[in-house]
Every structure is written in C-alpha cells, then in structure tokens.
C-alpha positions in Angstrom: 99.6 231.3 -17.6 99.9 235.1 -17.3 97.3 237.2 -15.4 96.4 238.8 -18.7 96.0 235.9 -21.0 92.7 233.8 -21.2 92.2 230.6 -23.5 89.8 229.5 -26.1 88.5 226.1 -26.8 91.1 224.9 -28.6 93.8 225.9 -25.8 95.2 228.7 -27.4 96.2 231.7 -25.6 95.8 235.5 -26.2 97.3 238.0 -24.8 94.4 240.2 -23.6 96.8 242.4 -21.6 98.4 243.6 -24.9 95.0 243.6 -26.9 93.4 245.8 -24.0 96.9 248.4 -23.9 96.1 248.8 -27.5 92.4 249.4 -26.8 93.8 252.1 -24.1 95.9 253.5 -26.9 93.0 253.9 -29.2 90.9 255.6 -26.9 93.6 258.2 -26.1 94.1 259.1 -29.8 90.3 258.9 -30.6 89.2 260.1 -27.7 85.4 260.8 -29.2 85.5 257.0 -29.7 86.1 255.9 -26.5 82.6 254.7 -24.7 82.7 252.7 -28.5 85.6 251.3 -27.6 85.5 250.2 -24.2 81.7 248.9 -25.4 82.6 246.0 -27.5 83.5 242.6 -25.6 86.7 240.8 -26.6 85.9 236.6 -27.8 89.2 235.1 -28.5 88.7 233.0 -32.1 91.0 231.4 -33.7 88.5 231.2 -37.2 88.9 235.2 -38.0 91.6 235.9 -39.8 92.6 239.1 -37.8 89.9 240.8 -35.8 86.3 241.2 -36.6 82.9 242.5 -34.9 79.4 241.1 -35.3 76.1 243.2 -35.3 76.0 242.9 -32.0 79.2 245.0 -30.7 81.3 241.9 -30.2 84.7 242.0 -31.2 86.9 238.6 -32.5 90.1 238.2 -32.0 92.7 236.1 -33.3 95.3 235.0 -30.9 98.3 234.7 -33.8 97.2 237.9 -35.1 97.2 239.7 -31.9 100.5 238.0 -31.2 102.4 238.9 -34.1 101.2 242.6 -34.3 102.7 245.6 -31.8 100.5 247.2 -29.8 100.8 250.4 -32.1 99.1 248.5 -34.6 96.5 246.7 -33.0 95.4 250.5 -31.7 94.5 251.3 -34.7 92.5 248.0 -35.5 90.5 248.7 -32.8 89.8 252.3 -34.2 89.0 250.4 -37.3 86.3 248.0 -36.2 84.4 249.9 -34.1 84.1 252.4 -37.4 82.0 249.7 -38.7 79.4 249.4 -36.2 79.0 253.4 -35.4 78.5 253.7 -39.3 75.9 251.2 -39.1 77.8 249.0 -42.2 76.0 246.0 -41.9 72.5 248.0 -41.8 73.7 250.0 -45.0 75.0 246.6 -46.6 72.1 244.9 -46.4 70.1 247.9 -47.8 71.8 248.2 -50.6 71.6 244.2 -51.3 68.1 244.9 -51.3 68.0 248.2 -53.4 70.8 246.6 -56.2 70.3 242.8 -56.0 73.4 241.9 -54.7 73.8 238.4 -53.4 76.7 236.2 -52.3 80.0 236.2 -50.2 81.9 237.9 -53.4 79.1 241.0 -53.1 79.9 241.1 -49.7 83.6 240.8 -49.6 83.0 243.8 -52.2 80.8 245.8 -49.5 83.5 245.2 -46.6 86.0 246.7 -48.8 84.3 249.9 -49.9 83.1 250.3 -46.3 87.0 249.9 -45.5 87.4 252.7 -47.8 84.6 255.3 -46.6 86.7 254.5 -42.9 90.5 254.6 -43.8 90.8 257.2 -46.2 91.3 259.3 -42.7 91.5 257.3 -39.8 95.0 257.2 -39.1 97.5 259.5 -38.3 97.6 262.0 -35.6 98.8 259.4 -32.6 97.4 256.4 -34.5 99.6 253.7 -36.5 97.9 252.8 -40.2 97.3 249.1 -39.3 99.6 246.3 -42.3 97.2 245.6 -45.1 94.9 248.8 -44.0 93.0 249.1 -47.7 91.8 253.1 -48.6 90.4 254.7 -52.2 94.0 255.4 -52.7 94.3 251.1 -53.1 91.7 251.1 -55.1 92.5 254.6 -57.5 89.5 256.1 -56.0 89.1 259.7 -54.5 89.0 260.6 -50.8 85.8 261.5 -48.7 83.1 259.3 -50.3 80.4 256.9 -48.8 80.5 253.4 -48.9 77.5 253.4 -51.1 79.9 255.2 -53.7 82.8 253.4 -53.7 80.4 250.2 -54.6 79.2 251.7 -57.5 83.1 252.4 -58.6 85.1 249.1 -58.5 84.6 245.6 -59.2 86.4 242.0 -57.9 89.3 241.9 -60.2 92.9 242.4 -60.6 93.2 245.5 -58.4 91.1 243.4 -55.5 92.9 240.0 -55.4 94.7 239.8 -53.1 92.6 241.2 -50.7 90.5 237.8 -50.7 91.3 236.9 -47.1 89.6 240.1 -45.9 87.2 240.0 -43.4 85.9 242.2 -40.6 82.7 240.4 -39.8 78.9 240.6 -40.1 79.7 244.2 -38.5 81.3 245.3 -41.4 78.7 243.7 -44.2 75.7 242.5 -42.3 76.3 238.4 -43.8 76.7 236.6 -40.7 79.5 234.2 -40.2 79.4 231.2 -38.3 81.4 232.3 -35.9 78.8 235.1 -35.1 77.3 234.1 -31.5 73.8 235.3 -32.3 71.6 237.7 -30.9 71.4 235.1 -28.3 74.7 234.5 -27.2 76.3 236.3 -24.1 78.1 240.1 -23.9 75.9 241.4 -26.4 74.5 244.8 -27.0 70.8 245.6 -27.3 69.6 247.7 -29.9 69.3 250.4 -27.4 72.1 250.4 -26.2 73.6 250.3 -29.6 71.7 253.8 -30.4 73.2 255.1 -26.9 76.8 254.5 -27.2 76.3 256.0 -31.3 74.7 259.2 -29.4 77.7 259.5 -27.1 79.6 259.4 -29.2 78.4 262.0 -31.5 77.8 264.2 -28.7 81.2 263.9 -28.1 82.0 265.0 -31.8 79.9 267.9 -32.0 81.4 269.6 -28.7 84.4 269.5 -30.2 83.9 269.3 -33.9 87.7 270.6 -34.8 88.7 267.1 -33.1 87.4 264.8 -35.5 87.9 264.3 -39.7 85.0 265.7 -41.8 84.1 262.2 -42.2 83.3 261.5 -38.0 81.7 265.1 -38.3 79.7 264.2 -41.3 78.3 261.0 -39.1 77.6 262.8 -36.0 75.9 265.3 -37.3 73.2 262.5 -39.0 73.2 260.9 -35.9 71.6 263.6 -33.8 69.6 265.0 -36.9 67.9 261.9 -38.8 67.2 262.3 -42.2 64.3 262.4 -43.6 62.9 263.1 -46.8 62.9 266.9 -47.8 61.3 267.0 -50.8 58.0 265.8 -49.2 58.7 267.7 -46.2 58.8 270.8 -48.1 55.8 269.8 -50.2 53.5 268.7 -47.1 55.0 272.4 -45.3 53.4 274.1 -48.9 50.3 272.3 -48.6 50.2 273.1 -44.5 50.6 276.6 -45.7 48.2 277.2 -48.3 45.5 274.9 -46.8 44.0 277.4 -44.8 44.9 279.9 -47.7 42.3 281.7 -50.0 39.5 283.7 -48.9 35.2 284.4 -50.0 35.2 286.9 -52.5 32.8 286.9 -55.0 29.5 285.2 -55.1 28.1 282.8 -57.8 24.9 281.3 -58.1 26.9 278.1 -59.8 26.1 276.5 -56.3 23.3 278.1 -54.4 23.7 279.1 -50.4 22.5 276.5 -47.7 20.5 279.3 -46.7 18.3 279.3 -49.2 16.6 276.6 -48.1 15.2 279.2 -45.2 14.0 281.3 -48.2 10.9 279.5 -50.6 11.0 280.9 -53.7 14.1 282.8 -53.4 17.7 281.2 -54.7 20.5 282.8 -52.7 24.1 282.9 -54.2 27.1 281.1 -52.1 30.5 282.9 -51.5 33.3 281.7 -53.8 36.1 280.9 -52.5 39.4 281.6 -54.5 42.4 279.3 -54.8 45.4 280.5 -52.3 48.1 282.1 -54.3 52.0 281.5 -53.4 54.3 283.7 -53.4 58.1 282.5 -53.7 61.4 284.3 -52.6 64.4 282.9 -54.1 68.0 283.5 -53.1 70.0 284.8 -56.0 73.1 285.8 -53.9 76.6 285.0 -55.2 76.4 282.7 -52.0 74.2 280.2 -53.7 75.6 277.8 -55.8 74.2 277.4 -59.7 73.1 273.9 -58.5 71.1 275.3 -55.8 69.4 277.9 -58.4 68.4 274.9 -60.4 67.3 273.1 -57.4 65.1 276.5 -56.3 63.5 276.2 -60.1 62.7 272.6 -59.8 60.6 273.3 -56.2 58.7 275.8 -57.7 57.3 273.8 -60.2 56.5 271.4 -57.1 54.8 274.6 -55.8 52.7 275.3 -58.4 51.7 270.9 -58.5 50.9 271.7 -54.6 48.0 274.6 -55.4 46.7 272.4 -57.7 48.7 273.1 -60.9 47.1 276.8 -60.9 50.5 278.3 -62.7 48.6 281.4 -62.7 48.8 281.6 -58.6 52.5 281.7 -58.1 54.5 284.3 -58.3 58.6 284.3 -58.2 60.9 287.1 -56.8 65.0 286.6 -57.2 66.2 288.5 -54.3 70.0 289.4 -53.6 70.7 292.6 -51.9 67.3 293.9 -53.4 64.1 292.5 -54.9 63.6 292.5 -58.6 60.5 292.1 -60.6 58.1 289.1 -59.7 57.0 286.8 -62.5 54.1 284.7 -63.1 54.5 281.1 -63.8 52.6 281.9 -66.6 55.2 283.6 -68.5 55.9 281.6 -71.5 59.7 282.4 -71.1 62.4 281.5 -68.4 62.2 283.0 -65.2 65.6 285.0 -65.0 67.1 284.3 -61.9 69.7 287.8 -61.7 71.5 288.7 -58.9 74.8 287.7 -58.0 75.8 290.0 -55.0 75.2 290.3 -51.1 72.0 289.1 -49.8 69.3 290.9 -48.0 66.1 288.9 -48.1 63.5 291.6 -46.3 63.2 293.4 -49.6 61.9 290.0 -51.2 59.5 289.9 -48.2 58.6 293.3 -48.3 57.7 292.9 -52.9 56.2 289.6 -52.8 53.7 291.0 -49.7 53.5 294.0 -51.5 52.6 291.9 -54.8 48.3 292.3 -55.7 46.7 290.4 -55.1 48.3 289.3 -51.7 49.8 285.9 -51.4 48.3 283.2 -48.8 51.9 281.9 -48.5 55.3 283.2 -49.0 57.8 280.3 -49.4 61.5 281.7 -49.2 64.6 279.6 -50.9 68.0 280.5 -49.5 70.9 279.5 -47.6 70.2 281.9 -44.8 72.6 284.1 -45.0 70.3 286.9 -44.7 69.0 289.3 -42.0 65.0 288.3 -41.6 62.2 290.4 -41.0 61.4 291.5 -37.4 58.2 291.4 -38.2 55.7 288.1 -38.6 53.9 288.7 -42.1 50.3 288.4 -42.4 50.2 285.1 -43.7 52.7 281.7 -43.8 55.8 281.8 -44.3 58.0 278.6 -45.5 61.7 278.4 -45.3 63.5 276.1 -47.5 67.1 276.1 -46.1 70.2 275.3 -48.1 72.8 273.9 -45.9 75.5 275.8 -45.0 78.8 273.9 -43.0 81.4 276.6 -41.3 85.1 277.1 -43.3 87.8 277.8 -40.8 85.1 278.4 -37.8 83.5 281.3 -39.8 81.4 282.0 -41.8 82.9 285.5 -43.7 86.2 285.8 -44.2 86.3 289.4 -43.6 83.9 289.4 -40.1 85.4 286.4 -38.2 82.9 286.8 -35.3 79.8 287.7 -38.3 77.4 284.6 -37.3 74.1 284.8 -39.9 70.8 284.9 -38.1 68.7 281.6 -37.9 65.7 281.6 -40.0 62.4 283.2 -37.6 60.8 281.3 -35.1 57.2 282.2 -37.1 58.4 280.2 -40.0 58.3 276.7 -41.4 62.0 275.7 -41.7 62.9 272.4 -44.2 66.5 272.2 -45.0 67.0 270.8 -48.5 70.0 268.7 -49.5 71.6 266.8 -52.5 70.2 263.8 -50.1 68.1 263.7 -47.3 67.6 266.7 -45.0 65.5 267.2 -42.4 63.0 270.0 -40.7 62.3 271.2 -37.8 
C-alpha cells in the first residue's frame, strides 16, 4: 500500500494523496476558502455516491469516485462542498421544511439541488475545473444570482430533474441526516464554535479583499459579520425610543387636578398637560433613490404615525433632494407628493422640518446617505433609516472616483432598511 492511501472497512483503498493535491488546488484558486478547506476531515465511504459533508464539517469520500476523477476535478468538488456548510444549507433547509411543510427524501433531494444552484451558478472558472454533472439555474432554465430559498419556490421533481436522482451531497447540503452521518458524537468533528470561527475567517478574508470573490461569496460575508435582524421593528422600537421622552407641559387643565392640591383645602389646583411628541420626517427624493424605496419611505410613515399613537395630525413630511420643499400633514386628505428627482442635500430638510412650528420631538430622516449631514446635533432625536447602498466599479460617482459619501452622524439612530432583513447599529 502507498504512503498516501488509507483503507475503509471493507478494504477498499483511496487515494488520499490525490484527494488532498486537489484540496491544495482548491485552496490556491479560492484562496478566501482555505481555513474551510483544510477544516473538514476526510472519512473514506464507499455508501456516498461521490463526496458529501455532514453538519458537522466532515467530508465523505468515495474511493471509485475519487479514483476515476483528475485532480482538476475533484478541486473543484472540494470548493463545492464546503459551499454548503459556510452557507449554512442544512440550517436554511430545515427552516424552510418548517416554514412550507416540506417532508420526505424527494423535498430534500429538491433542497440539495437548488442549494447546488445558489453555489454553482459562479463557482468555477478562474483556476477552478466545473466538476462532471456540476447542476446550475442554467440546468434548470432558471436565472443567475438567486438564493436557495428562490430557486425552491421555482422548480419541481420532474422531467427537467430526473436524472439527477443519484444526487447527494449529504446532511451538509439539506440538513436530513443519512446513515452514514457519524453523529454529533462520532470523532473529527467540529463544534458549533468552531463552526462560527472558521465562517468568520473566512468572511474576513472576503471583505479585505472583496474584488477576489463572486457577488454571491461577498453577499455571504457580508451577513456573516453583520446579522440580520429585523428592520422594520428596529426602526419602529428607534421611533418609539425617540419620541418617548418627546412632548413637553404646556397648558394646564383642571380635567385632572395637581397632586399639590392636596397641600391646599379648599383650593383645586390645575395639573400641567402634557402634549403628544410630534414627528417630523425627511425623506430622500433624489434621483438616487429608487421608486421602490419611495414607496417603502411612504409605507414607514404610516408606521410613524401608528408609533405616536395614530395622532396623524403630529407628523409632518418633508421630500428633500438638493432642497426642501413644503412639509405636509398626515392629515391632508390627498397624496403626499413625493417631487424631487435631482442631487441630494439633506441639511435643508433638517434645517425646514426644525424650522416647522410647532417644533418636532423627533426628526426621522429616510435616505440612502448620499448626502452631506449637518455639523450640528439638533435639538431633539434624530433617526436615520438607511437604504443600502453596495459600491459599482469601487466608486460610488462615476464622475468623482475618490467622492466617498459621508456616514450618517454619530448623534443619530442609524437602522438600515432592506427588501429583507437589515440591521442597526
């Protein structure tokens, strides 16, 4: 026997020598996925069909497969598997089982395939050999660039999936485990935090270089070191946060007498009334935003207005482009018009909603930041909601290359707001 072949039980030998070269060759084309790579412990097995990883970074190998495939090839299996586990596959599988009531090995063959598509619709190339039998949207007559999630809700077992029946990349790749799968007790395994440690790696290997990686590794590593979480509450609970301490004494009423009247027989004192907080919003109406956006801005102030209590009467709106236009009252029976369309300077929406009488509590601004900020802290709270904005070409104007837009103020509550999740800081 070689130095670099091993048995399993059934006296069958791989060739780990050629299984590891093609590991080496991975992690030279990929470098970003190389403490992934070199992670996952090899168990020869003849019962998978080709190679296959378990939830608990172990990676099966067939001997005939590994045998019969050049080490080209085998590089960019490797690449391949270890996709599932740093996407977290089997988690997201059995999530959506959950969400969608899918049960059964068919369901799950069906989840190992589109998570074979979210990974191979740009894996390969660029020093890497597309694997035989490598399955992408293009397979399937789907676009490029989507989730796993997506591609479920897009094709079904049939005619265009038959003959992909033997298809199996283990319980890493659709969270059913096989029984194969040596357990969370069996040997070379990976805890949970170590798991989370060679994901962070890697993404921090992504995001020093981001012009390294496909949009979809960026896409990843960036979730990986920002969670998300829901915005929509986060925005609401940063409104409420904001307006909480809002409103002020300013009339008196005799509707509930003053505490202090009890020091006073005979004499009822009035109390101080205290008035609602009133909220004043700043919306982006730049040609940078995006109609969906606008409508998105729209649907948050009517969250606004549920935040204060449903007091229409104590919001205000301001579009704001390059200059501030008129504010309007929720209680308008007509549209707000939402005008604008050119460059964006957001001050002068800070400068005629704080000029607005009477004075708002809170100012909540939506934008994609693009926008120089006040240098000033205004008098009362101010709450970003943040469109996200991703770099084209390492810029972000095409006609100032080095032109880098300021980040939102230190003194304000930031939420970024997504078609998903987003997050806040």
């Amino acid at each position: 026997m070689s130095p670099g072949s091993t048995t399993v039980p059934d006296r069958v030998v791989i060739d780990l020598e050629k299984l590891f070269t093609a590991r080496l060759q991975a992690a030279r084309a990929r470098p970003y996925l190389a403490t992934a790579l070199f992670a996952l412990h090899v168990v020869p097995s003849r019962r998978v069909p080709t190679m296959a990883v378990d939830t608990h970074w172990r990676c099966y190998a067939s001997p005939v497969f590994v045998d019969r495939r050049p080490v080209e090839e085998l590089a960019g299996v490797w690449v391949h598997e270890v996709s599932h586990l740093l996407r977290d596959h089997h988690g997201r599988s059995d999530r959506v089982a959950r969400e969608r009531g899918l049960t059964g090995p068919a369901e799950r063959l069906r989840m190992n395939i589109a998570a074979d598509c979210e990974i191979n619709d740009d894996a390969f190339g660029d020093g890497l050999v597309r694997p035989e039998g490598a399955v992408d949207p293009a397979f399937l007559q789907l676009p490029d660039g989507q989730l796993m999630e997506d591609y479920l809700r897009q094709f079904r077992l049939g005619r265009l999936t038959e003959s992909l029946a033997w298809l199996d990349c283990g319980s890493g790749a659709d969270g059913l485990e096989r029984d194969w799968d040596l357990g969370p007790d069996g040997a070379d395994g990976l805890s949970e935090q170590e798991r989370d440690a060679v994901r962070f790696r890697v993404a921090r290997g992504i995001n020093a270089r981001p012009g390294s990686a496909p949009k979809g590794w960026r896409r990843w590593a960036e979730k990986v070191f920002h969670p998300p979480q829901p915005w929509r509450e986060l925005l609401g609970a940063a409104v409420r946060s904001a307006t909480s301490s809002g409103g002020a004494g300013e009339d008196y009423t005799y509707g509930r007498p003053s505490r202090r009247s009890a020091g006073t027989p005979g004499v009822v004192l009035p109390s101080l009334r205290r008035r609602p907080p009133r909220v004043a919003v700043v919306i982006d109406t730049s040609g940078s935003v995006s109609d969906a956006e606008l409508g998105s801005a729209l649907l948050e102030v009517a969250a606004i207005a549920r935040a204060v209590g449903g007091r229409r009467d104590l919001v205000s709106v301001v579009p704001c482009d390059a200059s501030a236009r008129a504010a309007h009252s929720l209680c308008r029976a007509e549209g707000i018009p939402l005008t604008g369309g050119g460059g964006t300077d957001l001050r002068t929406g800070f400068a005629k909603a704080l000029r607005s009488s009477p004075a708002p509590d809170a100012v909540v601004v939506l934008t994609d930041g693009q926008t120089p900020w006040p240098d000033t802290r205004p008098a009362c709270r101010t709450v970003v909601g943040l469109f996200p904005r991703e770099r084209s070409n390492g810029s972000w104007d095409e006609d100032d290359p080095e032109y880098v837009p300021d980040t939102p103020p230190e003194w304000a509550r930031v939420v970024v707001i997504e078609s998903g999740p987003g997050t806040a800081r």
